[in-house]
N, C-alpha and C positions, 0 to 999 in steps of 0.2 A: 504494500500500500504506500502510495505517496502521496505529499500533502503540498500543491500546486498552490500559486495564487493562480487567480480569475483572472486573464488579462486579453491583450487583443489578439493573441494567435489561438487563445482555447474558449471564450467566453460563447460560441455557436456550439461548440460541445458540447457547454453545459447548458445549454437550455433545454435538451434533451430530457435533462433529468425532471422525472414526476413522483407525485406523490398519490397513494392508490384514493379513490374518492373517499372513502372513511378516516381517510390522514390528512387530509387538507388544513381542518380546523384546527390542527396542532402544530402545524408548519408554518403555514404563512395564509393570507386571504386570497391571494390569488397565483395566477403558473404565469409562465413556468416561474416556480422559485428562483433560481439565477439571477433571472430581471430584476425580484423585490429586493435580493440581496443585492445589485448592482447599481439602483436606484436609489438606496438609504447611505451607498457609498456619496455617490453624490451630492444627497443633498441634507446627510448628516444629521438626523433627527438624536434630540436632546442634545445636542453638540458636541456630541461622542465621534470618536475614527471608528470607519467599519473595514475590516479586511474581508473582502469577499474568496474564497481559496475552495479547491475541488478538490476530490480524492480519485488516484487514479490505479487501477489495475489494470496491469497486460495493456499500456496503453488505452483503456477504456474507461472512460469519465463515468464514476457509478456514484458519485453522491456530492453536494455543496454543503456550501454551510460558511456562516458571515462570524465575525470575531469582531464586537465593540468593545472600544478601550478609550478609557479617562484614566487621572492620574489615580484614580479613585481604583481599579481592576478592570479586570478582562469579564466581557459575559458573550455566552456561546449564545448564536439566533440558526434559526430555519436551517438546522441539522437535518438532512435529509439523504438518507440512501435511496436507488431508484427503485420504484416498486418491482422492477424485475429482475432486479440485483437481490432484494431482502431475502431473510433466514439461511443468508450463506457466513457470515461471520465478519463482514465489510463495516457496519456498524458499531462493534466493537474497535476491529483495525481504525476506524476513520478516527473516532472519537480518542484511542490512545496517543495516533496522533498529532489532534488536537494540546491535549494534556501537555505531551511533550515540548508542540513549539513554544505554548503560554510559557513553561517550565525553562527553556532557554532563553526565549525571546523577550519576558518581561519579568524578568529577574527579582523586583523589586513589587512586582504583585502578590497578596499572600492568598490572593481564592481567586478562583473561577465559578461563575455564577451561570447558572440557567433557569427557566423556568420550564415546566411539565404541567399541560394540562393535568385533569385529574382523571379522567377518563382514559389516558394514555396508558396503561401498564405496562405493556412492554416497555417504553423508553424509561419508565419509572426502575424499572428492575434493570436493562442496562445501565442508567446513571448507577442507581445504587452498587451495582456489582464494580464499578466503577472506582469508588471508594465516595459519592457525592453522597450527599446529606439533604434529606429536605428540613427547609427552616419554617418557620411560623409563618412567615413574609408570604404575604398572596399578593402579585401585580395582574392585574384584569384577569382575573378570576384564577392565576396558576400558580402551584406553589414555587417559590423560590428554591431551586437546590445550590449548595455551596460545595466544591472542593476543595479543601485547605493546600496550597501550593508549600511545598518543601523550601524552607529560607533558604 
């Protein structure tokens, strides 16, 4: 698994990527994901940095996923493997790593944040398996999970 940024020679590849229609409402409001994640790059909502970044096997774009960052931490958005990619182990791989670049690249952040609908299980049992936490914190109706990042 490799962990791409989104840029001008691969960002038609990943518009590819979807989400199956009972996973939309935990991903993003509308497709392809890519675009929302490449759109809040832009125009930088709460006036956070977004990195938008793919995950790649065998040269094949099988999932996104956007990384906003303030001085404040890292918080993962629109994690998404493709739906004909899932229950092969790609969403584990993508998400470690994620972990890892937070873990080199911002050194100085002590969590990484997501939020899980509640309806979600599965992604709720990969965070958790994870080593993430969910916390009390609900943002528009989802709990907040924490990973605590190694000083």
């Amino acid at each position: 698994m490799k962990l791409l940024p989104i840029n001008r020679l691969n960002w038609r590849r990943c518009l590819g990527i979807s989400a199956r229609d009972d996973q939309m409402t935990y991903v993003a409001d509308y497709e392809p994901v890519a675009l929302v994640i490449l759109a809040k790059c832009f125009v930088r909502p709460q006036e956070r940095n977004w990195l938008p970044f793919a995950f790649e096997v065998k040269d094949q774009i099988v999932g996104v996923c956007a990384l906003s960052t303030s001085d404040h931490g890292c918080e993962l958005f629109h994690f998404l493997i493709d739906k004909s990619m899932q229950q092969q182990g790609h969403g584990r791989a993508a998400l470690s790593c994620i972990i890892e670049y937070v873990g080199r690249e911002f050194v100085d952040h002590r969590e990484l944040l997501l939020t899980v609908h509640p309806d979600n299980e599965a992604a709720q049992c990969l965070y958790a398996s994870a080593g993430f936490e969910k916390t009390t914190q609900i943002r528009d109706g989802e709990h907040v999970w924490r990973l605590a990042m190694a000083p």
